[in-house]
Each structure stands twice: as C-alpha cells, then as structure tokens.
C-alpha positions as CSV (number, residue, x, y, z in Angstrom):
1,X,-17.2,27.1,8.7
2,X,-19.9,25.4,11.0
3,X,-18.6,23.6,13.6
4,X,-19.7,19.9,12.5
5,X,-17.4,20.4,10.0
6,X,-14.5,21.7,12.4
7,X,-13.8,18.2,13.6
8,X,-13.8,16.2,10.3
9,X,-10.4,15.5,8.6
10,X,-9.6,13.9,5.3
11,X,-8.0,10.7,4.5
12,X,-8.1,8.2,1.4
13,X,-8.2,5.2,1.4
14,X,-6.3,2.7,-1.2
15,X,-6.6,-0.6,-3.0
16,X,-5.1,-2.5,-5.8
17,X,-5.2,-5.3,-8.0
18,X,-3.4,-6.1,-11.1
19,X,-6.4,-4.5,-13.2
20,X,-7.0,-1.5,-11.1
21,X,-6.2,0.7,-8.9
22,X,-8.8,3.0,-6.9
23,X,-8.1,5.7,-3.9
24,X,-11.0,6.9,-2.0
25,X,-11.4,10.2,-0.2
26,X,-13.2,10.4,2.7
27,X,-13.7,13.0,5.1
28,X,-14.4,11.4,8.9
29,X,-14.1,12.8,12.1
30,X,-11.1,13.3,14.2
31,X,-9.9,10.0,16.1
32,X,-12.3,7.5,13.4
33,X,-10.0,4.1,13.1
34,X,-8.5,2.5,10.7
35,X,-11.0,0.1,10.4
36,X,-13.7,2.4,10.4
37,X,-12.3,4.8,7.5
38,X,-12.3,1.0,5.2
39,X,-15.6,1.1,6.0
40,X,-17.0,4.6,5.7
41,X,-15.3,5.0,2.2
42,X,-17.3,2.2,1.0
43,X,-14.0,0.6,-0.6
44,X,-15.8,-3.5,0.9
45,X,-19.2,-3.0,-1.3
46,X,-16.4,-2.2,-4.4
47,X,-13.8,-5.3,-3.6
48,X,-16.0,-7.9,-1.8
49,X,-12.9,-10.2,-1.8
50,X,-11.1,-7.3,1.1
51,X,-11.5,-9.1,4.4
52,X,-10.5,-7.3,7.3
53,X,-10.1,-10.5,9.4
54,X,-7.4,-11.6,6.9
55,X,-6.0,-8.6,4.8
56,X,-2.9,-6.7,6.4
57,X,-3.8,-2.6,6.6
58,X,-1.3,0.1,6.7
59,X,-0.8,4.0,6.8
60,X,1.6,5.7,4.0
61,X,3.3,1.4,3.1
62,X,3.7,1.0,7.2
63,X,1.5,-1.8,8.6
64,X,-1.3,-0.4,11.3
65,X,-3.8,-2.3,13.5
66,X,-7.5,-1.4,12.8
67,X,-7.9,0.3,15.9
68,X,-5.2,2.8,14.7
69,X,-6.8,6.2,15.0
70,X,-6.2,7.9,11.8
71,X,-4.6,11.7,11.4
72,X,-5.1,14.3,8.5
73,X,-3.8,13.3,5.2
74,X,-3.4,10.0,6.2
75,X,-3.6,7.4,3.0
76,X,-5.1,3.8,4.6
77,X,-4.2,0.8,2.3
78,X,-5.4,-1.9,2.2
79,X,-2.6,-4.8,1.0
80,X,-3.1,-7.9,-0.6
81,X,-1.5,-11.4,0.0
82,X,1.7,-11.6,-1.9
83,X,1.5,-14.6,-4.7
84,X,5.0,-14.9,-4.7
85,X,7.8,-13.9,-1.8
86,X,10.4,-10.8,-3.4
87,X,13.0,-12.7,-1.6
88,X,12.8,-16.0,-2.9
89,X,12.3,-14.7,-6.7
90,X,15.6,-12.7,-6.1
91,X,17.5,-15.6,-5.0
92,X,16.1,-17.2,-7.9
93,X,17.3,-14.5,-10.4
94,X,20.8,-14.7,-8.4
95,X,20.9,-18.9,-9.3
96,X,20.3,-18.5,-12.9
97,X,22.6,-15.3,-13.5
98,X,19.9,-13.2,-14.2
99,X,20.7,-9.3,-14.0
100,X,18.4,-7.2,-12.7
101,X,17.0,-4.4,-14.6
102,X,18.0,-1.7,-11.9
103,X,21.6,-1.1,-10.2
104,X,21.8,-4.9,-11.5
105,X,25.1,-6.1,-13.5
106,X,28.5,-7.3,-13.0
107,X,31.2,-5.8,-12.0
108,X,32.9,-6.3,-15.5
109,X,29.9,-4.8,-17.0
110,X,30.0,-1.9,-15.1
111,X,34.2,-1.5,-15.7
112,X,33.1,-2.0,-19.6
113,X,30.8,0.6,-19.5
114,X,33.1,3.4,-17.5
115,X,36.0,2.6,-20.3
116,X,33.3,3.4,-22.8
C-alpha cells in the first residue's frame, strides 16, 4: 500500500427524502471535516435544496458542527427540517384516544390479551 493511500479513511455520507434515500462512500484523508466530506462526496450537485447554512448535520443520528473532524467508519447525515414536531402529533394521538401501533394500548387491552 503506497503511502498516499495510508492516510485516507472511509466515511459515507447520507441523505433522505420521502422518495429516496442515497449513502455516499467517500474515501478522504485523516482529520477532513464534516463539512468537507458533504462536499467531497458530491451529495450538493445531487440535492441542490441541502444548504449547509440551514440543514442540521450529524455523525451516526448525533448532531455535529461542520468543523467536526471525521473518524473511520464514520456515516455524516445530512437531516432535513421536520414538517411536523413527534411531540406535538403524539399529544395529538393521546387527545383523540388514538393507540399507537407499538407498545401502544390500554391497560384493559393488555389484561384482555394475557387472559387470552
């Protein structure tokens, strides 16, 4: 292995939309920012609506600055603006006795089902 290649690491870099979905590997060198891996793996020229200035950026679903330096392995996404807030449409559910599909129910539910 030559020694240009010694110091590059690889990371991905991940976006989504409702339609799609697309991870990007890229292979950069050691210490490369976050900002920089969005823009070596040429994710901008795909998604022209991904602003830096504006979209959030995080490492493995925790948020990171662009000046992050990323590590080996590391998956970048890129996040989207929420269109509506998880806690409010909860609290919504909750108000009109909505279950939920997961661990949701009632209590009497749950005693029905165990006696079954």
């Amino acid at each position: 292995m030559s020694s240009e290649n010694a110091d590059l690491i690889e990371v991905e870099v991940a976006y989504a939309r409702p339609d799609t979905q697309v991870i990007l590997p890229v292979k950069v060198e050691r210490g490369t920012t976050v900002e920089d891996v969005v823009k070596l793996s040429g994710i901008l020229h795909h998604f022209p609506e991904i602003d830096l200035a504006v979209n959030k950026v995080g490492i493995f679903g925790k948020l990171s600055k662009l000046t992050a330096a990323v590590r080996p392995g590391d998956r970048v996404e890129i996040y989207r603006h929420l269109i509506a807030d998880p806690k409010e449409v909860r609290k919504q559910r909750a108000a009109q006795g909505k279950v939920m599909k997961k661990g949701g129910g009632s209590v009497e539910e749950k005693a029905e089902s165990a006696e079954d």
